[in-house]
N, C-alpha and C positions, 0 to 999 in steps of 0.2 A: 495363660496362667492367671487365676484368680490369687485374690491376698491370703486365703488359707494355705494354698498351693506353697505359697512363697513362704509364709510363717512357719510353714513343716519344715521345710527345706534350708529354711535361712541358715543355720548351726552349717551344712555342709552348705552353702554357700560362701559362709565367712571365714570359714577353715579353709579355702580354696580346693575343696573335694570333688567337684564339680567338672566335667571337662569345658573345652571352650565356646561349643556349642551350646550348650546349656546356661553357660554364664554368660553370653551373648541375651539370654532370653531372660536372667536373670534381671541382668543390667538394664532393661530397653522397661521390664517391671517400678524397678524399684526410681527408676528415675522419671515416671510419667506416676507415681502413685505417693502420693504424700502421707496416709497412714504409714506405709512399708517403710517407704526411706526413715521416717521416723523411727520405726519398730529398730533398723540398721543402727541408726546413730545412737539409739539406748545401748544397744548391746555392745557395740563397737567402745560407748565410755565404762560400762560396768568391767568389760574385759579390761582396760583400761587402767581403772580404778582397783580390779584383783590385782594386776598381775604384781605392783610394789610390793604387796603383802605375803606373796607366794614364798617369796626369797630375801630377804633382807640382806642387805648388805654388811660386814663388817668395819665399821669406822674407826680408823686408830685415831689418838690424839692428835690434835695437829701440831705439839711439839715432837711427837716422834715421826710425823708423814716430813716436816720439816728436816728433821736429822738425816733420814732415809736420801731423801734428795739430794742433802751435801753429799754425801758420802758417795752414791751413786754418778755426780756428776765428778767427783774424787776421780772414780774410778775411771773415768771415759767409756771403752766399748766394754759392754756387758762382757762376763765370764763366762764361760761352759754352765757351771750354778744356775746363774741368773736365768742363762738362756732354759735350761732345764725344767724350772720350776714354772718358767711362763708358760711353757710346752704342757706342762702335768695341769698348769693351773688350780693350785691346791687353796683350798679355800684357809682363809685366817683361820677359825678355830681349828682345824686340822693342825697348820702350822704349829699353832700356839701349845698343843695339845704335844709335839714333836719337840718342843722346845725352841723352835726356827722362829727369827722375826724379820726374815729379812723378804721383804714381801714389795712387789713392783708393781707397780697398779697403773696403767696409761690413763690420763685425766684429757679424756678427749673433748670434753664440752659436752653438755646437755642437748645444743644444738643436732649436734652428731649422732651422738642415741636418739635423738627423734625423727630426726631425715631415716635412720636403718628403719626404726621401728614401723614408723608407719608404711616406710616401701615395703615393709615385709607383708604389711597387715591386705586382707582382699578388698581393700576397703571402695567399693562402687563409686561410680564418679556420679554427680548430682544433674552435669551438664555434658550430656555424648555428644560433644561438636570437636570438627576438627579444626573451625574459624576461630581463629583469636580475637577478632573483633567481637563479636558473639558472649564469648567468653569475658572480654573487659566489660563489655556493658551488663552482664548477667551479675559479674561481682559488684558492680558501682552499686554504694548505699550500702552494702550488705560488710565490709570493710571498712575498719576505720581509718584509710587509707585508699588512693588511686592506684591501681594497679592494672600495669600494663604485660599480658600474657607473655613471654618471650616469644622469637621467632628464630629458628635456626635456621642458620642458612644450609647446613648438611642437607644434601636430598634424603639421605636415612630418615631422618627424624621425622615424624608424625604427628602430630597432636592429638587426643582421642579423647579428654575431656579436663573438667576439672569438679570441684566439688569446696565446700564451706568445712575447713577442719580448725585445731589449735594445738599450740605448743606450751612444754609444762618451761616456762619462764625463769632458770632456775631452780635451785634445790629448797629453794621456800616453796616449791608448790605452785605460785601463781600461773593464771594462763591467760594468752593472749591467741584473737582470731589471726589466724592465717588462709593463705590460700594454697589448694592442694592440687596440681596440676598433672597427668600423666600421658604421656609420650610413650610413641616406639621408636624405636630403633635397630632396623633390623628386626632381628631374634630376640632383640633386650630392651625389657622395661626402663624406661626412664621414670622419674618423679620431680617435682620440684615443689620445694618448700617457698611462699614466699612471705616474709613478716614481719612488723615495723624492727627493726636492729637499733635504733638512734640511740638506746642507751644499755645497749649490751656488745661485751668484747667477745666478738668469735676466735673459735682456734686459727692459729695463724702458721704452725709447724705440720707438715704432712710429708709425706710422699712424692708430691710432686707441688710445685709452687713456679705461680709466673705473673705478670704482671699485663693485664689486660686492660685497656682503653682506661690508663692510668692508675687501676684497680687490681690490690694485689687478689690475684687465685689463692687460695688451698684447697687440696683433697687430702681428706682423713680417712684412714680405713677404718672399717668396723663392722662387724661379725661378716665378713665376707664379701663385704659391699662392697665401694668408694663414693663419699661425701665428696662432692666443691661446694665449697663455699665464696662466696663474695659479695661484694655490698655493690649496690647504685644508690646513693645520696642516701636517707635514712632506711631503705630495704635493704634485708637480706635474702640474700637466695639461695636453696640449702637442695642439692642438684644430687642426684643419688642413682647409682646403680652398679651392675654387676659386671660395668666393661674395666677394662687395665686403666691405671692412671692415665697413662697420654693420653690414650685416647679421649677420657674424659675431659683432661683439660683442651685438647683439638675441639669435643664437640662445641664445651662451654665457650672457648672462643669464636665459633661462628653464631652466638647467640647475638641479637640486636633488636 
């Protein structure tokens, strides 16, 4: 495959259109050729940078997001209603438009949107190795932070590369380097987010929660996923994929 080759192609590349063979050929391109990977990473932030704009969100005031919350925590387990409207997921100006304001919104963290996000995205890994030594030395310097690859003890799990990405820091916008690492398991993708936390609170209520090598787990769902999350000293680690909670927190805990 030549760079024109790959630059035709790249759009159904990044859509994940492509079968495995092809993105095997794909992959082995855009990671020994540095215009390409570059050509990747333009497109990969411009999509990026579209997609906030495509849908905006509706923002209530935060003294009525605050009333909503008494009220709701008032009520303990959700109603038939509540449960209904989450199901229809009707956008606020719809509601507004119905005269309805009584609107549930899960505040899962930023965090959590970007672990789904990016696992969803086809995004090539920069380094095809399944050694995590490799891997730690590839990122040193390149991070403002030492970072050590995790190592699962599950025989499933595989390592198959990683790659230089970033997370949006909050709802201010800022971003900070992370590292983006991806795994199999099995039939299922793994991903792992990993990036300085020292002065941000991740979500701490999920699904499933335990307490690991003195470190509490969470797993958050979202759009169909499951997030863990947990810290080692000022990193976080932001673990994503399509298997059930347990099992997730099972794998996580054979991480070391």
């Amino acid at each position: 495959m030549d760079c024109k080759e790959f630059v035709q192609f790249s759009g159904c590349y990044l859509d994940g259109e492509i079968d495995a063979k092809d993105r095997a050929t794909f992959d082995g391109h855009v990671a020994a050729c540095t215009p390409c990977r570059a050509h990747v990473d333009n497109q990969i932030a411009f999509r990026r940078g579209l997609r906030p704009h495509l849908k905006r969100p509706d923002v209530l005031p935060p003294e009525r997001r605050a009333r909503i919350r008494r009220e709701v925590a008032a009520l303990g387990q959700p109603s038939a209603l509540v449960v209904w409207f989450r199901r229809l997921a009707i956008p606020v100006p719809v509601l507004a438009a119905l005269g309805l304001f009584f609107v549930v919104v899960p505040n899962t963290g930023f965090v959590v949107r970007e672990a789904a996000m990016q696992h969803q995205e086809p995004m090539p890994v920069e380094v095809p190795s399944a050694a995590e030594d490799e891997l730690d030395a590839w990122f040193r310097g390149k991070l403002p932070f030492d970072i050590r690859t995790p190592r699962f003890a599950d025989s499933r799990v595989r390592l198959m590369g990683g790659r230089l990405t970033h997370i949006v820091a909050g709802e201010d916008g800022r971003h900070r380097k992370a590292a983006y690492l991806v795994y199999g398991a099995g039939p299922h993708k793994v991903t792992v987010l990993v990036f300085d936390a020292s002065d941000l609170d991740l979500p701490r209520q999920g699904t499933e929660s335990r307490m690991i090598d003195g470190q509490e787990l969470s797993i958050v769902p979202q759009n169909g996923l499951n997030v863990a999350l947990y810290r080692r000293g000022s990193l976080a680690y932001a673990i994503t994929s399509d298997l059930a909670a347990p099992e997730m927190a099972d794998l996580v805990a054979t991480a070391y």
